[in-house]
C-alpha positions as CSV (number, residue, x, y, z in Angstrom):
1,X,-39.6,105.8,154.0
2,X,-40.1,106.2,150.2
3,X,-43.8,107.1,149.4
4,X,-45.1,105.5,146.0
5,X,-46.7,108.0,143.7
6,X,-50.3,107.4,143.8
7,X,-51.6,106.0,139.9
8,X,-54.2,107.9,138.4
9,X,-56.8,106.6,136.3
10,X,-58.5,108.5,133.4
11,X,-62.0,107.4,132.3
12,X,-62.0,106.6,128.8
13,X,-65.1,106.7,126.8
14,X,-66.0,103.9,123.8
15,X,-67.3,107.1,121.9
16,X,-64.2,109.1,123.0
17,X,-62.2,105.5,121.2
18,X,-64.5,105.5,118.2
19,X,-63.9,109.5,117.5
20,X,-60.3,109.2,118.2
21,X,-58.9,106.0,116.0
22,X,-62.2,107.4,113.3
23,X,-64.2,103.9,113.8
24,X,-64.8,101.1,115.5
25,X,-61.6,99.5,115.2
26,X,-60.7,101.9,118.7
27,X,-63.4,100.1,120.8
28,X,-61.8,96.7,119.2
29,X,-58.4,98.1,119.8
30,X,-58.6,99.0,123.4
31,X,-60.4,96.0,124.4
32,X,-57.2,94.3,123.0
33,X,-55.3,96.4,125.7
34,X,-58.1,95.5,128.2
35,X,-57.5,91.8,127.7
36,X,-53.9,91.9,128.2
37,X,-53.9,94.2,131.8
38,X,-53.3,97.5,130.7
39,X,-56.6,98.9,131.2
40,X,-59.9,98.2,132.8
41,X,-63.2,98.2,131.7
42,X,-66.8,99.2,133.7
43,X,-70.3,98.6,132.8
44,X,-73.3,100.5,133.5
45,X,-76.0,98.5,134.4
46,X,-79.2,99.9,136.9
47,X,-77.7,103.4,137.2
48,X,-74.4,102.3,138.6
49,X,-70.8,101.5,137.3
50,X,-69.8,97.7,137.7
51,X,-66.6,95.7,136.9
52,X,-68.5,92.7,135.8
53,X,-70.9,91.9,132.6
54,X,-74.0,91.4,134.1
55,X,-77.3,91.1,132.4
56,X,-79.0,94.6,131.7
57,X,-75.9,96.4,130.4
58,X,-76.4,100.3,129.1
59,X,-73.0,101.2,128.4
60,X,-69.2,100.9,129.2
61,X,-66.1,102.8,130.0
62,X,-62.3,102.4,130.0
63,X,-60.2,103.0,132.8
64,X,-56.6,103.5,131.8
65,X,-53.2,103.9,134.1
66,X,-52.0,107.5,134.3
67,X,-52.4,109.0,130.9
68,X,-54.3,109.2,127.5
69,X,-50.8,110.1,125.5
70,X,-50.6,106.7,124.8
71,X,-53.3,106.2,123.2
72,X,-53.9,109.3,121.7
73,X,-50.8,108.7,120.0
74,X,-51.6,105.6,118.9
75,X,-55.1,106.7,117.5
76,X,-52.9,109.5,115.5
77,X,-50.6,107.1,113.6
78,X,-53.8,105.3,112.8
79,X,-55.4,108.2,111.3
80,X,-52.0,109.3,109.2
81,X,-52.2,105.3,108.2
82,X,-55.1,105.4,106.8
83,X,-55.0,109.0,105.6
84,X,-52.2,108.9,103.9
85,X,-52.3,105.2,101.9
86,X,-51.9,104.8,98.8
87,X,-54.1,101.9,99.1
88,X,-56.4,100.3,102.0
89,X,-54.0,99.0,104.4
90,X,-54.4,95.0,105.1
91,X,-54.5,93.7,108.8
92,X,-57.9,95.6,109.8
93,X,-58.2,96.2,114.1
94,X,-55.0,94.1,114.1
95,X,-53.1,97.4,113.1
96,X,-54.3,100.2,115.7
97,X,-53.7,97.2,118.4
98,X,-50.3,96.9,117.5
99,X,-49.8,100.4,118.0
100,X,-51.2,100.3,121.5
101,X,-49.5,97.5,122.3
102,X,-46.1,98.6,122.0
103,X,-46.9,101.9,123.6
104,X,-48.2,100.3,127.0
105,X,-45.2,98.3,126.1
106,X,-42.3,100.5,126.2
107,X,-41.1,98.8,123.0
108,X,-40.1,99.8,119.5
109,X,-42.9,99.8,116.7
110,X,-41.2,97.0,114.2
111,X,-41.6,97.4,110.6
112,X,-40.7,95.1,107.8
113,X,-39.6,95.6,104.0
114,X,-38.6,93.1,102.0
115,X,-36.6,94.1,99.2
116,X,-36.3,92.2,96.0
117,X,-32.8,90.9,93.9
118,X,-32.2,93.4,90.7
119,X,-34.0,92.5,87.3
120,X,-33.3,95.2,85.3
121,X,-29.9,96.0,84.3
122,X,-26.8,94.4,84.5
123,X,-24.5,96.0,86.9
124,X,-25.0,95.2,90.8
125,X,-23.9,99.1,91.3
126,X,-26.2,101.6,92.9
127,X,-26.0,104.9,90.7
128,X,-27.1,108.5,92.5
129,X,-29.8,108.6,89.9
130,X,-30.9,105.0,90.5
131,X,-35.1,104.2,92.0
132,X,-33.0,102.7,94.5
133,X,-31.5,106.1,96.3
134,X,-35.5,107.6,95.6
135,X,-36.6,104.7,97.7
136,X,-34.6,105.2,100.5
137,X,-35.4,109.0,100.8
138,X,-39.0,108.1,100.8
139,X,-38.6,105.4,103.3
140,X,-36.8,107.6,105.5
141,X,-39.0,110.5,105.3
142,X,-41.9,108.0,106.1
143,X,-40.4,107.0,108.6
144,X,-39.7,110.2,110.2
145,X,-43.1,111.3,110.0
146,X,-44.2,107.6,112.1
147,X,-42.0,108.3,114.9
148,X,-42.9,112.2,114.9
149,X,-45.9,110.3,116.8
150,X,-43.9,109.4,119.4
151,X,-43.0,105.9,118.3
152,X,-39.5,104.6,118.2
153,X,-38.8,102.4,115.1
154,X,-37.1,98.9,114.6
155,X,-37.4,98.9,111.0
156,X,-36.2,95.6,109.1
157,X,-34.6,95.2,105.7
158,X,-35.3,91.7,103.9
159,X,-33.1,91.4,101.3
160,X,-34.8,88.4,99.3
161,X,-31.0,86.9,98.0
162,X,-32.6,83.5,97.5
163,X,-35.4,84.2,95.3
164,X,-33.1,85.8,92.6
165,X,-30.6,82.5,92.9
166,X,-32.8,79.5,94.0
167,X,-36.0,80.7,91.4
168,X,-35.0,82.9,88.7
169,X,-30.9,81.5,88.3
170,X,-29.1,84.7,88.6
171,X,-25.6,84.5,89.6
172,X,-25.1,84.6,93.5
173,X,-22.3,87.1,92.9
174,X,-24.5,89.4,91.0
175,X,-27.1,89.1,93.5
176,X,-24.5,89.4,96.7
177,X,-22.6,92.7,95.3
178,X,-26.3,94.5,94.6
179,X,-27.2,93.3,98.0
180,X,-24.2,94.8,99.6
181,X,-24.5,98.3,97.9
182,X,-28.4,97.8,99.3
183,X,-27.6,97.4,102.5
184,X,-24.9,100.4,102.7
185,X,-27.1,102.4,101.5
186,X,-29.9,101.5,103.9
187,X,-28.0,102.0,106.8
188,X,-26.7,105.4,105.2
189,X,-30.3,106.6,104.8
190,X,-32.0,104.8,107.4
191,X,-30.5,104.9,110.7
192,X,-31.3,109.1,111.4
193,X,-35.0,107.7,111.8
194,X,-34.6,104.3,112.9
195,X,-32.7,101.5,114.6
196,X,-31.9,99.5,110.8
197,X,-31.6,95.8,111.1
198,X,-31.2,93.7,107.9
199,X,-31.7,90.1,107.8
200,X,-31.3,88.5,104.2
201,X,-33.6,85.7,103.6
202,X,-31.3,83.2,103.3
203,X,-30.3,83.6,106.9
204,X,-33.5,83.8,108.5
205,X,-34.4,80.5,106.7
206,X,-30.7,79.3,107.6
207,X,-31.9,80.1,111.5
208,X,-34.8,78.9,111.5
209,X,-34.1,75.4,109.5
210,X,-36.8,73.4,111.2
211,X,-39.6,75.3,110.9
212,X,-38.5,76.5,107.8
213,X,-38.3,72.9,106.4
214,X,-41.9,72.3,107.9
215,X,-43.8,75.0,106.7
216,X,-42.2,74.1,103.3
217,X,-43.9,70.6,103.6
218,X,-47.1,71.7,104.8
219,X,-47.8,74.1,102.1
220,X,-46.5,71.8,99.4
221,X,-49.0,69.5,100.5
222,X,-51.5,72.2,100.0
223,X,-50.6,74.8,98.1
224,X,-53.8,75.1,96.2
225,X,-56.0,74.9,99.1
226,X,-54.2,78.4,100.1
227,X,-54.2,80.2,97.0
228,X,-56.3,80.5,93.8
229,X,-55.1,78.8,90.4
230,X,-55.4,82.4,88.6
231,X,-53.3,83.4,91.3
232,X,-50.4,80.7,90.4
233,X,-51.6,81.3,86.4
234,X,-49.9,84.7,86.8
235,X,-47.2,83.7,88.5
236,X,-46.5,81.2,85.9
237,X,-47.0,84.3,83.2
238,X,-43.9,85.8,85.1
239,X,-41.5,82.7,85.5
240,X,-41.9,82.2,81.5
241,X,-39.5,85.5,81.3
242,X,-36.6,84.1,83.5
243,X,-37.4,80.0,83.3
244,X,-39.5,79.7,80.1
245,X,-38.5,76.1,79.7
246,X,-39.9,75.4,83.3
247,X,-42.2,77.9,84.0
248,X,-44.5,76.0,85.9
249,X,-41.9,74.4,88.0
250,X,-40.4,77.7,88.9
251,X,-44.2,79.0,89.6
252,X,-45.4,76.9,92.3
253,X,-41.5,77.5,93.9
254,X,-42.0,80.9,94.0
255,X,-45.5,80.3,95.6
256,X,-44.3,78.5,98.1
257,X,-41.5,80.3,99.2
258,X,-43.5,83.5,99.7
259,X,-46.5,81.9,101.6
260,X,-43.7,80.3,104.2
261,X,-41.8,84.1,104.4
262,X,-45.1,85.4,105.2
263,X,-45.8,83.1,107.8
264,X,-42.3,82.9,109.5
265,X,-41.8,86.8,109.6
266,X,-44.9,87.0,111.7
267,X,-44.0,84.7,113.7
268,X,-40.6,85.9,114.4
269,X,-41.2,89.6,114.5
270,X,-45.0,89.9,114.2
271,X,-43.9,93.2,112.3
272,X,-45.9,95.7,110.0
273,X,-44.9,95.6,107.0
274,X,-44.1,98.9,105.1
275,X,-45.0,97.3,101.3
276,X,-42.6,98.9,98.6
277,X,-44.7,96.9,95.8
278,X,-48.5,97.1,94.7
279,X,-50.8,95.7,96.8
280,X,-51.9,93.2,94.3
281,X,-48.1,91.5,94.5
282,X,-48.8,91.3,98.3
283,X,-51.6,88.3,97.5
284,X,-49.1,85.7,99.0
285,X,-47.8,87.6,102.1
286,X,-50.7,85.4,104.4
287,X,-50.9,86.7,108.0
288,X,-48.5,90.3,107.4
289,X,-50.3,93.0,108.4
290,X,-48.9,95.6,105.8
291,X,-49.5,99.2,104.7
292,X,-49.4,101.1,101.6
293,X,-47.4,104.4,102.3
294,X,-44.8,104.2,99.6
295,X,-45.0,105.8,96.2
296,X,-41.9,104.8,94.9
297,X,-42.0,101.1,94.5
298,X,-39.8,98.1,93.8
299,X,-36.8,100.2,93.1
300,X,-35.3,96.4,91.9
301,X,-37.7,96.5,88.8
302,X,-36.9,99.6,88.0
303,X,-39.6,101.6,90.5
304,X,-42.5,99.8,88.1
């Protein structure tokens, strides 16, 4: 007869959370794993430990399945996060949960980049001295250093075809060829520190038609109860260099077409997004949770 190794339980402390994730997002954090089985939680109420809120509570506890690693790993990748941003990361608690999440998991930490069409010169080829190839060796470096925590990676490549040939006109061949070189090169850097995976825009919205085509509808409707006018003022300032005859027009497109990625990447691959622009171009990404780890950025503009 097979005997089953007996579980162990180690006590977990909320000031032992708080000094590990460096704040109160790890009591919010592993109450997240509490609600969703992976750990327990007592309270201490008239001198003894009980499993139940009861009136008269003095304090609480975590009980978590066989090891701290997990989280301690998790509450490490936090602190490099936020350590090392170039600016605040966006997503608050929802962040460190994700990282416990997918360790009491077993899955792969996914992370997101979109990656924009080429603006700035006129041949689709990728050049050893490009921002592009800079890019990539940051990206892979970064994420070395996340799965160094003990994280395995499912990192995602957007390349946004559509936006270059639906909203600024450029030729699809143009746009296709830079793509292609993109996406070699991706997979060339990438795939020592990752599993790479790209999905172009224009067949995630081909996959998803339906709820494309209705989130397209809904925010139409109410485009400007979801984002500020000086928000669509500057993205008119933008669409004068590339549509100047129908700026506007071209605007509220654009507007529209990043509020539905936003929402439609989370809800396919609820990802973090590893954000290769400024924060302030991110105003439109809605639910993303993204970070700010990347100094060289939009390699398509010319790393500006």
């Amino acid at each position: 007869m097979r005997l089953r190794r007996k579980q162990t339980r180690s006590i977990f402390t909320v000031e032992l959370a708080k000094r590990l994730f460096d704040g109160s997002v790890g009591k919010q954090a592993l109450d997240t794993i509490v609600r969703e089985g992976f750990a327990t939680k007592d309270y201490f109420v008239d001198g003894c430990w009980v499993s139940s809120i009861q009136d008269g509570i003095r304090g609480s506890r975590y009980k978590v399945n066989d090891t701290l690693s997990l989280i301690q790993d998790a509450a490490n990748l936090w602190r490099y996060i936020k350590k090392d941003s170039i600016q605040k990361p966006v997503g608050g608690v929802r962040i460190p949960e994700q990282l416990l999440r997918v360790k009491f998991q077993g899955e792969r930490l996914v992370l997101f980049s979109p990656w924009g069409p080429r603006y700035n010169q006129e041949s689709p080829l990728i050049e050893k001295s490009d921002p592009e190839v800079r890019t990539f060796g940051e990206i892979q470096r970064t994420l070395a250093t996340i799965s160094g925590f003990g994280y395995d990676i499912s990192f995602i490549l957007m390349p946004a075809d559509m936006y270059g040939i639906e909203i600024n006109n450029f030729s699809p061949l143009f746009v296709n060829e830079y793509f292609k070189r993109v996406e070699e090169l991706a997979f060339r850097e990438l795939s020592s520190a990752a599993s790479v995976d790209i999905k172009r825009w224009s067949r995630i919205r081909e996959d998803n038609t339906k709820r494309y085509s209705q989130l397209r509808e809904e925010i139409d409707e109410t485009l400007f109860d979801q984002i500020k006018k000086s928000k669509f003022r500057n993205a008119v300032k933008v669409a004068r260099v590339f549509n100047p005859t129908r700026a506007e027009e071209s605007a509220r497109r654009y507007c529209i077409e990043r509020l539905v990625e936003g929402i439609l990447i989370e809800e396919l691959y609820s990802p973090i997004k590893l954000s290769i622009v400024r924060k302030e171009k991110d105003t439109l990404d809605g639910p993303l949770k993204r970070v700010y780890l990347m100094s060289n950025k939009a390699p398509w503009l010319g790393g500006k």
